[in-house]
C-alpha positions in Angstrom: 141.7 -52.6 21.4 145.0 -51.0 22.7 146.6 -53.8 19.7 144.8 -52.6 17.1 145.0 -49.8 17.1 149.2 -50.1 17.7 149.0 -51.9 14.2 146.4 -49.3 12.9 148.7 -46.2 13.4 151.8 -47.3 14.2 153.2 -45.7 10.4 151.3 -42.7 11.8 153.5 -42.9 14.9 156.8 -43.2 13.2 155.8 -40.7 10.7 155.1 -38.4 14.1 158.4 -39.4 15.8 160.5 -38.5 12.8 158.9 -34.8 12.7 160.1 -34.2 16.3 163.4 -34.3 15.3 164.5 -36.0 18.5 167.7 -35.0 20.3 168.7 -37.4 23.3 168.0 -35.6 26.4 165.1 -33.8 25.3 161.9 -33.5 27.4 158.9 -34.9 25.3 155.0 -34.8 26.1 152.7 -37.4 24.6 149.0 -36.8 24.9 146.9 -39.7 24.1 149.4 -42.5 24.5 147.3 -45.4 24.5 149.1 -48.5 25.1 152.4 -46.8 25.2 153.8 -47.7 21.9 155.3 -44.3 20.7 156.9 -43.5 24.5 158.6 -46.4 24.1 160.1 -44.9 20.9 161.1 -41.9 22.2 162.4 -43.0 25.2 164.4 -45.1 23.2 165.9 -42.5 21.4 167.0 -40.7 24.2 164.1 -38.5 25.7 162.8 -38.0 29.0 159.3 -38.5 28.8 156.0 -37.3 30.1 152.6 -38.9 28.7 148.8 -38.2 29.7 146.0 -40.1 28.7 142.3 -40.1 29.7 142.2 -44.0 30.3 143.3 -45.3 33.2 142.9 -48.9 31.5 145.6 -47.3 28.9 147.8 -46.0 31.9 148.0 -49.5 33.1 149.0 -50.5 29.7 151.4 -48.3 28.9 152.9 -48.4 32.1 153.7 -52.3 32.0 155.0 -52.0 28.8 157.2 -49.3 29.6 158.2 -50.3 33.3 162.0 -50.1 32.9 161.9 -46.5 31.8 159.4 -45.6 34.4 161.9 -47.3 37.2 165.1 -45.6 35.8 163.2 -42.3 35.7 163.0 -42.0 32.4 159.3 -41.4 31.7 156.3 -40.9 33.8 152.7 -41.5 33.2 149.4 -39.6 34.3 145.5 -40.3 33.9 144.9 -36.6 32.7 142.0 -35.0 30.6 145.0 -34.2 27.8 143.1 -30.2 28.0 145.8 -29.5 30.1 149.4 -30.7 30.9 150.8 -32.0 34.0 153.9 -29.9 33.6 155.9 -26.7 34.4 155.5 -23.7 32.3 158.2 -24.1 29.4 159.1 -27.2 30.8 159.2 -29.4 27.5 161.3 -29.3 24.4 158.0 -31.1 22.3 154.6 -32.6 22.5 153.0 -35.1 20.0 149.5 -35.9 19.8 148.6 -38.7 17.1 144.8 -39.0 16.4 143.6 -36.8 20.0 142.3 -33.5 18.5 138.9 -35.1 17.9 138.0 -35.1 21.4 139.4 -31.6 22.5 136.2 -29.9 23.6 138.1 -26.5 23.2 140.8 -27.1 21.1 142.3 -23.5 21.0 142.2 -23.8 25.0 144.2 -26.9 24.6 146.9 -25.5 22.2 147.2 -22.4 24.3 148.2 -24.8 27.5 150.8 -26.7 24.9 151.8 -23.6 24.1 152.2 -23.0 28.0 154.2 -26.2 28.2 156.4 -25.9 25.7 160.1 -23.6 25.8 160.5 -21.1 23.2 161.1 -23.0 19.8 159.4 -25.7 21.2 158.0 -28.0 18.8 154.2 -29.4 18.9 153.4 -32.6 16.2 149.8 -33.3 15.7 148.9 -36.1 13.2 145.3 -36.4 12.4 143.1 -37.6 9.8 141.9 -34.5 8.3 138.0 -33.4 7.7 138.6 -32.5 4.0 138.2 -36.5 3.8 134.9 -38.5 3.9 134.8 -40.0 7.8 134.8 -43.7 7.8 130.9 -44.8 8.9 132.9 -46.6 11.9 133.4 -43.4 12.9 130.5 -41.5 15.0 130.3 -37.6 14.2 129.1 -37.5 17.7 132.0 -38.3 19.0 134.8 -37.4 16.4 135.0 -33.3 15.9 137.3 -34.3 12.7 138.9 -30.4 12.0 140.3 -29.9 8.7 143.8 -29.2 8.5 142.4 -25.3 7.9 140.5 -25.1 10.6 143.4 -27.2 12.7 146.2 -24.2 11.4 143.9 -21.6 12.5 143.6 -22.8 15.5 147.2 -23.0 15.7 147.6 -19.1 14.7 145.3 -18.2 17.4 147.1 -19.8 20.3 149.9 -18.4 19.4 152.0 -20.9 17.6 154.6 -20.0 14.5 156.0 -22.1 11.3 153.0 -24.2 11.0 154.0 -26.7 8.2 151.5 -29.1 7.2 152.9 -32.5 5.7 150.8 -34.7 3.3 152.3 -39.2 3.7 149.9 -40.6 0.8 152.5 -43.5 0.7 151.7 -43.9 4.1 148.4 -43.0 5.2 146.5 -40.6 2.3 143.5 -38.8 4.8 146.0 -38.5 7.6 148.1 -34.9 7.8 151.0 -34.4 10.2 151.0 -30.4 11.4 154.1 -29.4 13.2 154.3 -25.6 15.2 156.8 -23.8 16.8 156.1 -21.6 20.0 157.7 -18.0 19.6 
């Protein structure tokens, strides 16, 4: 699964990474890492990273893949619920979450901790495939809370975040949206 679905958002990814805006040195969270794909990117370009995921199969995973970083301190991995962040307030520069908000059972309690996490003019990258679009039947609505990039900005205002831009990719995925916000 952790293959296919590297193949299946991997544009969505790189689309993601290029938001951020990376500076070397930075200190980046990824929630909802999955087989480690995208914290091998951003290690790569120069980040210190953090990721949390809910699997411990995709910890693993990741974690293989991504060893060297791990060893030179680089990066490090946690099983985590993705609600709330294994890290210091304002201790990251930016978090990215690609295809997680479905399965925030609280998502303005989850943007508040990000908001938490992140320093002042930190940045916060969400890609998601937005509600306005039919859902796929593959998809159960029992388990996918698909927001639409309204509701998604909303929720955004009311934790607190600022210059919420909203970017449309049809070239590259046409029902996904990539949201970026700054904290104050």
């Amino acid at each position: 699964m952790g293959r296919n679905w590297v193949r299946e958002t991997a544009a969505v990814n790189d689309t993601a990474i290029e938001l951020l805006r990376l500076v070397p040195g930075e200190r980046i969270c990824e929630i909802g890492f999955g087989p480690g794909r995208t914290l091998e990117r951003l290690a790569a370009g120069g980040a210190e990273v953090v990721g949390v995921d809910v699997s411990p199969t995709m910890v693993d995973t990741a974690s293989r893949r991504n060893a060297k970083s791990i060893a030179a301190g680089h990066m490090r991995l946690h099983q985590g619920d993705g609600i709330t962040l294994p890290v210091a307030d304002d201790g990251l520069h930016a978090v990215i979450a690609v295809h997680t908000i479905y399965f925030w059972p609280e998502p303005i309690t989850t943007l508040a901790d990000i908001s938490r996490a992140l320093r002042s003019g930190g940045l916060l990258v969400l890609a998601f495939r937005a509600g306005e679009h039919p859902l796929p039947a593959r998809f159960d609505s029992s388990v996918y809370n698909v927001p639409t990039t309204a509701e998604a900005t909303a929720w955004l205002h009311t934790a607190g975040f600022c210059d919420i831009r909203v970017d449309h990719r049809p070239d590259i995925a046409p029902t996904i949206v990539w949201v970026s916000a700054a904290t104050p």
